[in-house]
C-alpha positions as CSV (number, residue, x, y, z in Angstrom):
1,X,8.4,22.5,26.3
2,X,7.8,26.5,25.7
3,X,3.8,25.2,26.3
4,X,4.6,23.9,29.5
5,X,6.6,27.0,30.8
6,X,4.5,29.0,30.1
7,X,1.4,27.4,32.0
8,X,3.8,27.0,35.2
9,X,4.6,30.9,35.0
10,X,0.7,31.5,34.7
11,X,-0.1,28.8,37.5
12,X,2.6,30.5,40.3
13,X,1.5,33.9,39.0
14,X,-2.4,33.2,39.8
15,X,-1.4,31.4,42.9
16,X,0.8,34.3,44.5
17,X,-1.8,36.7,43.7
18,X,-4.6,34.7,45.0
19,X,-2.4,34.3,48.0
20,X,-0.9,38.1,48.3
21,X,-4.8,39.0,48.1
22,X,-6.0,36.9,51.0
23,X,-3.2,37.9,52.8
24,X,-4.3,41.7,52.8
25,X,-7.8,40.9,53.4
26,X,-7.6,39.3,56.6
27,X,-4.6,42.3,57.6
28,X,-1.7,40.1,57.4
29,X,0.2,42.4,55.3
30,X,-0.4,45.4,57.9
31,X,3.7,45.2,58.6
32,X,4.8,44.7,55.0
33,X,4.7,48.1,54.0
34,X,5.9,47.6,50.5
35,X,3.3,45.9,49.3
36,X,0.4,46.7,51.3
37,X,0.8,50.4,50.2
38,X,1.2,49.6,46.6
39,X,-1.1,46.8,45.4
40,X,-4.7,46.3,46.6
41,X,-6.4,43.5,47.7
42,X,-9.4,44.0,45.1
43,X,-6.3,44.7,42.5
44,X,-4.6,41.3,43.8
45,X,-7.6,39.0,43.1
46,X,-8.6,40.3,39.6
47,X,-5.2,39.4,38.6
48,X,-5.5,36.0,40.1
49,X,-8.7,35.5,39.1
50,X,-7.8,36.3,35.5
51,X,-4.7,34.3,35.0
52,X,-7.0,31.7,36.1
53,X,-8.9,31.9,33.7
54,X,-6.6,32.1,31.0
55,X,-5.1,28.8,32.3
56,X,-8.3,27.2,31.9
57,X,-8.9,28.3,28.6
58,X,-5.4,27.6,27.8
59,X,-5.7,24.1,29.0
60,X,-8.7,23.1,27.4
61,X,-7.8,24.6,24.0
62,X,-4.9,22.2,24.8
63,X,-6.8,19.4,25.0
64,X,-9.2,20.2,22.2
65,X,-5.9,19.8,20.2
66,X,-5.3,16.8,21.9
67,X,-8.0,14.7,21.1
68,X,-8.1,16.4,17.6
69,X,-4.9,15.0,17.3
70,X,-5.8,11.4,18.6
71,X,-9.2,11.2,16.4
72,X,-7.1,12.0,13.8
73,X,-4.4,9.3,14.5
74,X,-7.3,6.8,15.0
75,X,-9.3,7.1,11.7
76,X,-5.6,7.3,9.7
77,X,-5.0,3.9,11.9
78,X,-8.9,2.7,11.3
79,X,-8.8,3.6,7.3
80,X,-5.7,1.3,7.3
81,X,-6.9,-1.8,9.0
82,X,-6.8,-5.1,7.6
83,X,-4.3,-4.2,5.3
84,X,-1.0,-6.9,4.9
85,X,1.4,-5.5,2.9
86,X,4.4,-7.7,1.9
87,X,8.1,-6.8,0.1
88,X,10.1,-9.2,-1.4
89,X,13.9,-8.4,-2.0
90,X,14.7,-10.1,-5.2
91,X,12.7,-12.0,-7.8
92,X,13.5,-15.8,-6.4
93,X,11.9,-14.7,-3.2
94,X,8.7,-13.5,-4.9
95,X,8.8,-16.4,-7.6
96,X,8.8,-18.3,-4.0
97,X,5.6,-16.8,-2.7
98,X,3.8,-16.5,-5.7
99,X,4.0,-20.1,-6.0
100,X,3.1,-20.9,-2.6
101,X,0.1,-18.6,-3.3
102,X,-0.9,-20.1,-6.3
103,X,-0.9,-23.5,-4.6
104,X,-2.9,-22.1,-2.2
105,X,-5.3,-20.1,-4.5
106,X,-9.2,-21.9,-4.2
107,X,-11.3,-20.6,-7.4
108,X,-9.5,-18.1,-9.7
109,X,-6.4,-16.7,-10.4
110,X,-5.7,-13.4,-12.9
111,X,-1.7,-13.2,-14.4
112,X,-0.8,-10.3,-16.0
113,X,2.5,-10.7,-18.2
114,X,3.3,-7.7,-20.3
115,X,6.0,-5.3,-21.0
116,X,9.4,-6.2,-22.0
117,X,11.1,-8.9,-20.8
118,X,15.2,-10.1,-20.2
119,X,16.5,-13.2,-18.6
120,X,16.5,-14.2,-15.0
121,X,20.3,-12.5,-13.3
122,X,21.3,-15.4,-11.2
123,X,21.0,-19.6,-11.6
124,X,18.6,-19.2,-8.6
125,X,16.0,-16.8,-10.1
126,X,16.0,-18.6,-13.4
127,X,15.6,-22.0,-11.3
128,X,12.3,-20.4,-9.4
129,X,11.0,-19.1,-12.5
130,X,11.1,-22.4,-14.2
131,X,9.5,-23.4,-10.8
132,X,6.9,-20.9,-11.3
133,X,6.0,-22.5,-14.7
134,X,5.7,-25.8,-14.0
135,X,3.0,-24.5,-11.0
136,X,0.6,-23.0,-13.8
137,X,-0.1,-25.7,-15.4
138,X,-0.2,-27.8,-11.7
139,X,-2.5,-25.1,-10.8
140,X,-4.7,-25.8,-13.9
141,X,-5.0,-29.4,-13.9
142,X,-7.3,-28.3,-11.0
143,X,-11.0,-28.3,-12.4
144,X,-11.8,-25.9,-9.5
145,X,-9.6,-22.9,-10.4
146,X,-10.0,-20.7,-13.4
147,X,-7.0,-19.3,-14.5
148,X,-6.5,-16.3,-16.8
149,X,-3.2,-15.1,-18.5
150,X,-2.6,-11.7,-20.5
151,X,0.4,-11.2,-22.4
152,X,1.9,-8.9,-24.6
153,X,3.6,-9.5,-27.8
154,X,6.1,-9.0,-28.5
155,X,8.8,-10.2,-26.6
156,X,9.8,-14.0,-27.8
157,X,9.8,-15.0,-24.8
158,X,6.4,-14.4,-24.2
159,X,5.2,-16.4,-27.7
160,X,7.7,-19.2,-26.5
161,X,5.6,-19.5,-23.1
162,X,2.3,-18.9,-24.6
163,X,3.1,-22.2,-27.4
164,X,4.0,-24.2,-24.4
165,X,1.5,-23.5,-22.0
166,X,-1.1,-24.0,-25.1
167,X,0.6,-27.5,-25.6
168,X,-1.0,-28.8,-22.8
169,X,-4.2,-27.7,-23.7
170,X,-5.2,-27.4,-20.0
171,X,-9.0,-26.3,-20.0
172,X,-8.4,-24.3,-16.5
173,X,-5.7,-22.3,-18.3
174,X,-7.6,-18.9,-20.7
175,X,-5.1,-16.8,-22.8
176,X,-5.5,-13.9,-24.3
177,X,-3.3,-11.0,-25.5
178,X,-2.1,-7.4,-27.0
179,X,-0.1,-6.7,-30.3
180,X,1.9,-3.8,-29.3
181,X,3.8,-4.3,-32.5
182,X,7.6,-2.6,-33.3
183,X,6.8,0.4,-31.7
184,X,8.7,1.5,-28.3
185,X,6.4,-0.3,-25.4
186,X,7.0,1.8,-22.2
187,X,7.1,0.5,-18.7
188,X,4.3,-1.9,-18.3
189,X,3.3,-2.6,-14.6
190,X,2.8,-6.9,-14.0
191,X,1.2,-8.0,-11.6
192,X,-1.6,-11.2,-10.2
193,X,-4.6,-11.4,-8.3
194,X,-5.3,-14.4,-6.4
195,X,-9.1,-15.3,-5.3
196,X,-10.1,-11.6,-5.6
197,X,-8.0,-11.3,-2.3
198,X,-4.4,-10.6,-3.0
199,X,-2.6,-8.7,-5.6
200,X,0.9,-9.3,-5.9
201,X,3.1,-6.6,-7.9
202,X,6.5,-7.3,-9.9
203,X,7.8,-6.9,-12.9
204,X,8.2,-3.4,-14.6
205,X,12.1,-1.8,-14.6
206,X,13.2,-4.5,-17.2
207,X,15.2,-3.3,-19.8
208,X,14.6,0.5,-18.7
209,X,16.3,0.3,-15.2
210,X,18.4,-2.0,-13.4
211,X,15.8,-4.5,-11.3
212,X,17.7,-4.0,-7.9
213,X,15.4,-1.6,-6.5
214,X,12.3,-2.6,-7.7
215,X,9.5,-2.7,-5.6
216,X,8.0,-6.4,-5.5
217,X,4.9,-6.3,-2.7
218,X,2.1,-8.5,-2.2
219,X,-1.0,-6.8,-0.6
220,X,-4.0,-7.9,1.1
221,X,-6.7,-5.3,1.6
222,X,-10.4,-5.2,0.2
223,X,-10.4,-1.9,-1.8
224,X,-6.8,-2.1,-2.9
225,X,-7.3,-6.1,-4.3
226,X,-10.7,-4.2,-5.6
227,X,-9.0,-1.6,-7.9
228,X,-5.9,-4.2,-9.5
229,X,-9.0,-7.0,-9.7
230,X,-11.2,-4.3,-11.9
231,X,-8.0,-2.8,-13.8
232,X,-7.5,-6.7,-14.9
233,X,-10.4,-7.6,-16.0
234,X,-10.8,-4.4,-18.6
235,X,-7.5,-5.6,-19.4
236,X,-9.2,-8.8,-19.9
237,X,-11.9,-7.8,-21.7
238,X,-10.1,-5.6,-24.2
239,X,-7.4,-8.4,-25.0
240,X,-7.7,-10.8,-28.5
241,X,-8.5,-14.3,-27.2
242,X,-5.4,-16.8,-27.8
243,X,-7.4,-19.7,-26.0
244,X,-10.8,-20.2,-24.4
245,X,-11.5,-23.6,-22.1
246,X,-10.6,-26.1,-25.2
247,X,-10.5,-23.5,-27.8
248,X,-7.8,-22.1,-29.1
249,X,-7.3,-19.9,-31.9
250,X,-4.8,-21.7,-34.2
251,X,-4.4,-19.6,-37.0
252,X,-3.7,-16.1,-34.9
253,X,-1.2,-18.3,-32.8
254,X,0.3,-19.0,-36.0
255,X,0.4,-15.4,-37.5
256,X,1.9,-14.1,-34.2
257,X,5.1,-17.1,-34.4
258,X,5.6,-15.8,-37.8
259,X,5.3,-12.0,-37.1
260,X,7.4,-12.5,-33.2
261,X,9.4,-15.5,-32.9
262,X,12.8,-16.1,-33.2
């Protein structure tokens, strides 16, 4: 607004001098006495010709600032497209998606489940956490997708998964883990990468904070899915192997039941 004021006070002022000095040049301003004895004609069209000036300069600084400002906006806008972002409100709703996902998923999928763990709050969370279950090992009777599990004992619950998912002895399904023993295990971040082109995140207030306000997002973009996709598979790579196609290591599983399980 003050920009604006400024550049009509500057406009009027150039204009009326411009004006004034024409006026005296061609001796229209014999009979106005005031002015013709006090400002000059030569005097009247520097000014003009100044302020002119100045509102030039003023304007195009103006609009240098302008399309700094729109570049700007445009690369922010450019560096951020392609990007889906998701955010789910409570753990049914994300159970939900991540199973549709899964379904969905056409070669690989990476499942990170570490940290500490509590049960589901309501009937319908524990119901699409069940749901969730019983769509790994539908997922794995697939011979086209690879699926890849880390977990982190303990918790119980996690050994209690891990036995039963190893049951089935579904060659799709690879296991391996980290022994983070008695000691306090801080907040561990969960999350899954589907296809090397979504990462969705969940899963690390439990038993620290209450899991209201958690943030549970699913995001599709190329360097983002890049970074969690690498992260995993260190986390892979560093992990003991619990199962490997038809392999699995019997006599670990049975050294963590008797070191973690209820």
């Amino acid at each position: 607004m003050r920009e604006k004021v400024e550049q009509t006070i500057l406009i009027l002022t150039a204009i009326f001098s411009v004006f004034l000095s024409l006026l005296d040049m061609f001796g229209l301003l014999e009979g106005v006495t005031f002015l013709s004895n006090k400002i000059s004609t030569l005097t009247l069209l520097a000014i003009g010709l100044v302020l002119a000036y100045l509102i030039i300069e003023k304007r195009s600084k103006l609009d240098n600032i302008e399309n700094l400002l729109t570049d700007s906006t445009e690369k922010i806008f450019a560096s951020l497209s392609g990007i889906n972002i998701q955010r789910f409100s409570d753990s049914k709703s994300i159970y939900e998606y991540v199973i549709k996902r899964m379904k969905e998923a056409k070669t690989s999928i990476d499942d990170l489940t570490w940290g500490k763990s509590e049960p589901e709050k309501t009937i319908a969370e524990q119901k699409a956490f069940e749901k969730y279950l019983d769509t790994i090992s539908t997922v794995c009777s697939k011979k086209n997708i690879i699926y890849r599990e880390v977990m982190s004992f303990p918790p119980p619950q996690h050994l209690k998964r891990a036995e039963q998912m190893l049951s089935k002895n579904l060659y799709s399904y690879h296991l391996r883990y980290y022994n983070f023993g008695t000691e306090e295990i801080p907040p561990l971040l969960s999350f899954m990468v589907l296809d090397s082109e979504e990462v969705i995140l969940a899963g690390y207030r439990s038993t620290f904070l209450p899991s209201e306000r958690e943030v549970r997002i699913a995001i599709k973009h190329p360097e983002i899915v890049t970074l969690f996709q690498d992260y995993y598979d260190t986390i892979w790579h560093a992990a003991k192997v619990l199962k490997e196609g038809n392999n699995i290591n019997h006599s670990l599983l049975e050294e963590l039941h008797a070191n973690f399980a209820d």
